[in-house]
N, C-alpha and C positions, 0 to 999 in steps of 0.2 A: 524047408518051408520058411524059416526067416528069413533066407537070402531074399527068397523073393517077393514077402511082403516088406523087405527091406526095398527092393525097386520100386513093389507098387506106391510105398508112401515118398521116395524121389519122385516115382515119373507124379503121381497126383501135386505134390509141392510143385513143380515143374510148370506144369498144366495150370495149377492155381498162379504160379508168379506170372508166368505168361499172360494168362486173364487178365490181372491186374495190371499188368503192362499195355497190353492192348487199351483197357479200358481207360488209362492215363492218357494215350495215345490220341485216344476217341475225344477224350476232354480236352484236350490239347487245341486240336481240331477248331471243337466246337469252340474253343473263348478266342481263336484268332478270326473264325467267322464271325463274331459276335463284336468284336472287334473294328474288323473290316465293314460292316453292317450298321456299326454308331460312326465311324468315319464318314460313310455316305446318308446318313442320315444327319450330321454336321455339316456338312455340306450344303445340304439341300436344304438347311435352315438359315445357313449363311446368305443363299441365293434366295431366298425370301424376302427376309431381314432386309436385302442392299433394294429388292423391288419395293419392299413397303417404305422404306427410305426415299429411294426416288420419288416415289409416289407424293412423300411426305414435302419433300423439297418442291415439287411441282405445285402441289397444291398450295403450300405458302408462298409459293412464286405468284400463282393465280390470286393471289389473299392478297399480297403486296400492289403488285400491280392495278387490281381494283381499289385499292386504298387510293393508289398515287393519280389512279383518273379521276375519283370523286375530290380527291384535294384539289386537282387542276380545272375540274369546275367550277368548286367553290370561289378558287382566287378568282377566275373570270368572272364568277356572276359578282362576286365582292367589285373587283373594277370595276365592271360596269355600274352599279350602285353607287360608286363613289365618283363616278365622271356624273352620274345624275345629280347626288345630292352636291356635290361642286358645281353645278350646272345653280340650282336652287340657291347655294350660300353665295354666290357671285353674283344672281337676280338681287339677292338681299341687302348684299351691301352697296349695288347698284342705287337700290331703293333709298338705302339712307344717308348714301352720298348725295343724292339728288334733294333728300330732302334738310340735310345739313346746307347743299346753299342756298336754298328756298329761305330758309329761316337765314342766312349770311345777307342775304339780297333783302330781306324785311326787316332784318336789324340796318341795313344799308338805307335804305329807303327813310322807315323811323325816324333815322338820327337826321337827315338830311330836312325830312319834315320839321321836327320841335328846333331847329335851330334858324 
């Protein structure tokens, strides 16, 4: 009768290491799926990440280039103001050329008179 609950406590050990083996087996498994599963979930955060990137670059592209059209407005409407108001300071000094030899011609006049 010992022998052979000397077997049944081998074959039970046996049976139990087995289990545990299996059950190591099963874990095993599962952390390389688990694994394999944050690989493509890195991935697919990477292929986000590069779209919200692009996105990001286009839209400072479209930020950029709206900058550089209102600046090239600006210089234009600036030039053109500036051929106006040159237009006006070139009436002006027209004006007071004309009226520096108005006064050159009455001090011309003047002198020629009291003498």
């Amino acid at each position: 009768m010992s022998e052979s609950q000397s077997r049944y406590s081998i074959v039970e050990r046996l049976v139990k290491r087995k289990l545990e083996i299996m059950s190591s087996k099963s874990n095993l498994k599962e952390e390389v799926k688990k694994k394999e599963q944050k690989i493509g979930k890195l991935k697919k955060e990477l292929e986000n990440w590069k779209k919200d990137i692009q996105e990001d670059i286009k839209r400072e592209e479209r930020k950029k280039d709206l900058e550089i059209d209102k600046s090239k407005q600006e210089f234009e409407n600036l030039q053109e103001q500036m051929k106006d108001k040159e237009k006006v300071l070139d009436e002006q000094i027209k004006a007071i050329e004309e009226a520096l030899k108005s006064i050159e011609e009455i001090s011309k006049t003047s002198l020629n008179i009291q003498s």
